[in-house]
C-alpha positions in Angstrom: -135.1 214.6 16.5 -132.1 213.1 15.2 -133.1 212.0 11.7 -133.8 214.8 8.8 -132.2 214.8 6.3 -129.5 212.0 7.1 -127.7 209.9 4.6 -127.2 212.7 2.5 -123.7 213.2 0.8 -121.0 215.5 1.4 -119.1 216.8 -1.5 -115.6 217.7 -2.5 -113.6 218.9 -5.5 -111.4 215.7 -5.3 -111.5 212.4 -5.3 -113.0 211.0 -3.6 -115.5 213.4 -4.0 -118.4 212.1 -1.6 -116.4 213.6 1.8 -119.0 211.6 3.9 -122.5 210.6 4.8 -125.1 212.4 7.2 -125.7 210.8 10.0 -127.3 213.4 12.8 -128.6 216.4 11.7 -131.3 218.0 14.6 -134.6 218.6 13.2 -136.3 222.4 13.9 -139.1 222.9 16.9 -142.0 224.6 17.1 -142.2 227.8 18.7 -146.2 227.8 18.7 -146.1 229.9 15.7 -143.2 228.6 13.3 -140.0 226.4 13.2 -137.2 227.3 14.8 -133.5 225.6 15.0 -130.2 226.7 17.0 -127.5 225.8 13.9 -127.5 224.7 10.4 -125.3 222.0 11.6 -124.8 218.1 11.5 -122.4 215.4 11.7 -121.0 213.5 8.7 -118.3 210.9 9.8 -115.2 211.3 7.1 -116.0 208.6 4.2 -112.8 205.9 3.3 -109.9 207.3 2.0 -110.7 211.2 2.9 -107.9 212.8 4.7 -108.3 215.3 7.3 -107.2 216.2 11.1 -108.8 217.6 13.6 -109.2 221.7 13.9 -107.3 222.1 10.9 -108.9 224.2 8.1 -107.6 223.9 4.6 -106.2 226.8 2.8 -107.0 228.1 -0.3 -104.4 230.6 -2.7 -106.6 233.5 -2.5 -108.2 235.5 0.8 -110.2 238.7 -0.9 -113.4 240.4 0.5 -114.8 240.1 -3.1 -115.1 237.3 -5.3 -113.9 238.6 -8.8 -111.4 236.0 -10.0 -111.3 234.0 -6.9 -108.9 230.5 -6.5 -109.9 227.3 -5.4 -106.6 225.4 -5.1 -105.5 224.4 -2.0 -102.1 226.1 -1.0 -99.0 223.0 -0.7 -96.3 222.6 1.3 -96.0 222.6 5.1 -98.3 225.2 5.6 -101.3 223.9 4.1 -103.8 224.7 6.9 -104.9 227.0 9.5 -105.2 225.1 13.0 -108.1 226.1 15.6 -106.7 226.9 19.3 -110.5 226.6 20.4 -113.6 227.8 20.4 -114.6 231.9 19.9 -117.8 234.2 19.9 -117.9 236.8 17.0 -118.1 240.2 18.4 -119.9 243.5 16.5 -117.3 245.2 14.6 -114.3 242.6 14.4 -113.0 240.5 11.6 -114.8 237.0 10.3 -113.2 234.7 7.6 -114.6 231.8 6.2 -113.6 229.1 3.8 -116.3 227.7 1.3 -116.1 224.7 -1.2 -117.6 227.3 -4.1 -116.3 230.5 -3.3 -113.0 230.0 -1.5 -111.5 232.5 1.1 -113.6 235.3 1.8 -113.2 237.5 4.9 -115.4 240.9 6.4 -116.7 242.8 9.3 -119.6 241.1 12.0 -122.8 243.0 11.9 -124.5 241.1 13.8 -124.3 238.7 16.4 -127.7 237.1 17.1 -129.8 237.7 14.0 -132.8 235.7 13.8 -132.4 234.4 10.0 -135.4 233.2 7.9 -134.0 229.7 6.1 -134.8 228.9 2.4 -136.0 225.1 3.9 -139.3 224.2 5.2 -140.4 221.5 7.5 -144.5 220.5 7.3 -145.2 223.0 5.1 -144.1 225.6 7.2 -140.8 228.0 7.2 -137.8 228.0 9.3 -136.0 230.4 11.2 -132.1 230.0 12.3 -132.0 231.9 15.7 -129.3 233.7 16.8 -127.2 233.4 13.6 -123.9 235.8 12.9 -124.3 238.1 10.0 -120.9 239.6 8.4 -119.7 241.4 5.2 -118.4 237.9 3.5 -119.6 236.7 0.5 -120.8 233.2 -0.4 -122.1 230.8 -3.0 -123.8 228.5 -3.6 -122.1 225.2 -2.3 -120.0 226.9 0.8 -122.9 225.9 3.3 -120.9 223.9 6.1 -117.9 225.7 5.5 -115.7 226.9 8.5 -115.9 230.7 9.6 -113.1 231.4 12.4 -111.1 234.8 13.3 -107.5 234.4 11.5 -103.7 235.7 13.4 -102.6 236.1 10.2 -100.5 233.2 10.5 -101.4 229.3 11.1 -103.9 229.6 13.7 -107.1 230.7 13.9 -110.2 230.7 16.6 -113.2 228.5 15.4 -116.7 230.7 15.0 -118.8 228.2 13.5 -119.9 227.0 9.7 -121.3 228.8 6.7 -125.2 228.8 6.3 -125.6 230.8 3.5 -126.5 234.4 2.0 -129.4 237.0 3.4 -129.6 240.7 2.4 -126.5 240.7 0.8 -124.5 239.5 4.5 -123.1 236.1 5.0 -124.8 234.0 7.2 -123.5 231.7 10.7 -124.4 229.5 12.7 -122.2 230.4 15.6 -123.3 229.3 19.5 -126.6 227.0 18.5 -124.1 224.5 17.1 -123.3 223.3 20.3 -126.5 223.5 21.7 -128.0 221.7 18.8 -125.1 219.1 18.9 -123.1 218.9 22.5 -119.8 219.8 23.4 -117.4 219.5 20.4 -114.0 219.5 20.2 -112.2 221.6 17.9 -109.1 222.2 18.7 -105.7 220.9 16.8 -104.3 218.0 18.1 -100.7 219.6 17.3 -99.2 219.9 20.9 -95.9 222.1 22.0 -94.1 222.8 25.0 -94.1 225.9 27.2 -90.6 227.7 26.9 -88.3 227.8 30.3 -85.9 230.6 30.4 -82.9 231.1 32.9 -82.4 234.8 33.7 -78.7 236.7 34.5 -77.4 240.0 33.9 -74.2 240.1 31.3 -72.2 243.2 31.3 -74.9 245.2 32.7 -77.7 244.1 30.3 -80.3 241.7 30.5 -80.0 238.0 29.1 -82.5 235.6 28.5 -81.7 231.3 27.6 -83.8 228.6 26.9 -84.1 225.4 26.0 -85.7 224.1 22.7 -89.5 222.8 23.3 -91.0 219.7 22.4 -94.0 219.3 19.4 -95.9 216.9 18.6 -98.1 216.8 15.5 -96.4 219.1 13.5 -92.9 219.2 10.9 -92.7 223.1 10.7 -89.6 225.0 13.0 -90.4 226.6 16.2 -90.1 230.4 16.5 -89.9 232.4 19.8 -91.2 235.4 20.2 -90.1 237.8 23.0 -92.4 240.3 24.6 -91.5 243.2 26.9 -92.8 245.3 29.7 -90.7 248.3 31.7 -92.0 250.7 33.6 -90.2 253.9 35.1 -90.6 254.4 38.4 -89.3 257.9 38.0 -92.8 258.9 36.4 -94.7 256.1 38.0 -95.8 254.5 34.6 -95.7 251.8 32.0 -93.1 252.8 29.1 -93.4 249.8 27.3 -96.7 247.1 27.7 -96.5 244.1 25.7 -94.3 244.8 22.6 -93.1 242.0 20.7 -88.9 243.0 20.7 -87.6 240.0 19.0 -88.6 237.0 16.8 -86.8 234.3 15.3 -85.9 230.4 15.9 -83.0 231.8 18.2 -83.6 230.9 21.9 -81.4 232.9 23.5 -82.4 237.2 23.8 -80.2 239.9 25.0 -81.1 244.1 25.0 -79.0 246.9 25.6 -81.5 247.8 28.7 -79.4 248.9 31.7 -80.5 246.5 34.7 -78.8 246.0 38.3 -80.1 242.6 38.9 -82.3 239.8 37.4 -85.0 239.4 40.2 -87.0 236.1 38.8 -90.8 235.6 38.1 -92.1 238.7 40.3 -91.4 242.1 39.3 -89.7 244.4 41.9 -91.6 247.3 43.9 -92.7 249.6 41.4 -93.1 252.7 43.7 -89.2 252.1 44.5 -87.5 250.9 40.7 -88.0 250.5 37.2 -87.7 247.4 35.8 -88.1 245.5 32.8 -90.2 241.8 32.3 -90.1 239.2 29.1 -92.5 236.9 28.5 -91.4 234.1 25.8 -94.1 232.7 23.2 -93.2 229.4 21.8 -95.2 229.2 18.2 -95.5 226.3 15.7 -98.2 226.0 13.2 -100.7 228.4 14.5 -99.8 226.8 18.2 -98.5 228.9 20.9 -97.6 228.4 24.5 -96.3 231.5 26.9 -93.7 231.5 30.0 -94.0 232.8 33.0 -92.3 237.1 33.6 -88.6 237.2 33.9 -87.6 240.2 35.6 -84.7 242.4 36.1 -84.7 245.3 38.6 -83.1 248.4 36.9 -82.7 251.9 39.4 -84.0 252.8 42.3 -85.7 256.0 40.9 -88.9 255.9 42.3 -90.4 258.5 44.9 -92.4 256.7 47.7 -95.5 257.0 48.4 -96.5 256.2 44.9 -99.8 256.0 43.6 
């Protein structure tokens, strides 16, 4: 099972240009009627002198939906790659990017999610199907097979979806799920590591104030930003004002708002049929890594009008 096609070469733009060998790559099974296989995926252990880390995708210049004057070179600097937080399942409707030796950085919608995809290969004479592939509105040539597909925050970091398998109807082509099936559990996510944000709580001149301490990081040379994210809810109306909106980011770890508050009340918001309150939440990010803190909340007036719903 574990031998088609192994000892093959992998190939890059630079030198060296053989990436690596083959070494497992799961042959199809029979269904009764034709052959069959989970992912269009193997295993090529990194040749000498290749350089790569793991869950870290390399940029490219360009990111377009079309390929009309597309770049291959690699973007420099600090912020050379997009780093996986794990593993993800496309979902109909919602964005797919992939990054392909040939055609570079292509991204489009998911039309599919478990398309049974005829394969140009043949095994005893006899065609192959890919089962449960993704199908999205990327393009590819020829060249990208193996190349990453993964959803994108728009910043470092990214979700891993699977690897390129080609072109069908005019709809890129993914091996999503079957990979591990065909090949165990893999790891995929960055080894870059940082620290989860503590903040003390107190109320300064009738406003709330939020402190912390920087956090540790390992694995990566890029600055640390903090992002602060806010909840209130008026008890006056008995509803949510504000759910979840970023209110401040920068490399500053300290946050104050001109929010009236009577007291800072910790990690467990007050009774909501009674006051309004306000609760942060601070996101440490580095290099497509994020970590979250617990709430901090402050207890604002007693406005509510018991029983509430």
């Amino acid at each position: 099972m574990w031998t088609l096609n192994t000892g093959l070469p992998m190939w890059q733009h630079e030198n060296p240009y053989v990436a690596g060998y083959e070494s497992i790559d799961p042959a199809p099974y029979w269904n009764g009627n034709r052959w069959e296989r989970n992912s269009d995926a193997s295993f090529f252990p990194l040749a000498s002198g290749v350089v790569g880390h793991r869950g870290g995708i390399l940029k490219t210049t360009d990111r377009r939906s079309a390929l009309s004057g597309e770049s291959l070179t690699t973007v420099g600097g600090s912020h050379a790659y997009i780093n996986m937080v794990g593993w993800g399942t496309p979902v109909y409707g919602g964005a797919l990017e992939k990054i392909g030796k040939t055609s570079g950085w292509t991204y489009g919608t998911v039309t599919n999610t478990c398309y049974n995809t005829n394969l140009d290969e043949t095994h005893n004479g006899q065609g192959t199907t890919l089962m449960c592939s993704t199908l999205a509105t990327t393009v590819s040539g020829l060249g990208d097979s193996g190349g990453p597909a993964f959803y994108w925050d728009g910043e470092d970091g990214g979700v891993f979806y699977g690897l390129v398998t080609g072109m069908s109807g005019g709809y890129g082509v993914y091996s999503t799920n079957g990979i591990q099936t065909d090949l165990g559990t893999l790891n995929v996510v960055t080894d870059i590591t940082i620290g989860t944000p503590s903040p003390t709580g107190s109320v300064v001149s009738g406003y709330p104030h939020l402190a912390w301490d920087s956090v540790s990081v390992s694995g990566s040379s890029l600055t640390t930003s903090y992002r602060v994210y806010k909840w209130a809810w008026d008890a006056s109306i008995d509803s949510w004002t504000q759910q979840g909106q970023l209110v401040q980011s920068s490399t500053s770890r300290t946050f104050d708002e001109a929010v009236s508050v009577n007291a800072y009340v910790g990690n467990s918001a007050p009774d909501p049929c009674t006051y309004s309150f306000v609760y942060y939440i601070v996101r440490a990010y580095n290099n497509g890594v994020s970590t979250s803190s617990d709430i901090f909340a402050f207890r604002g007036a007693a406005n509510g009008t018991p029983p509430c719903s």
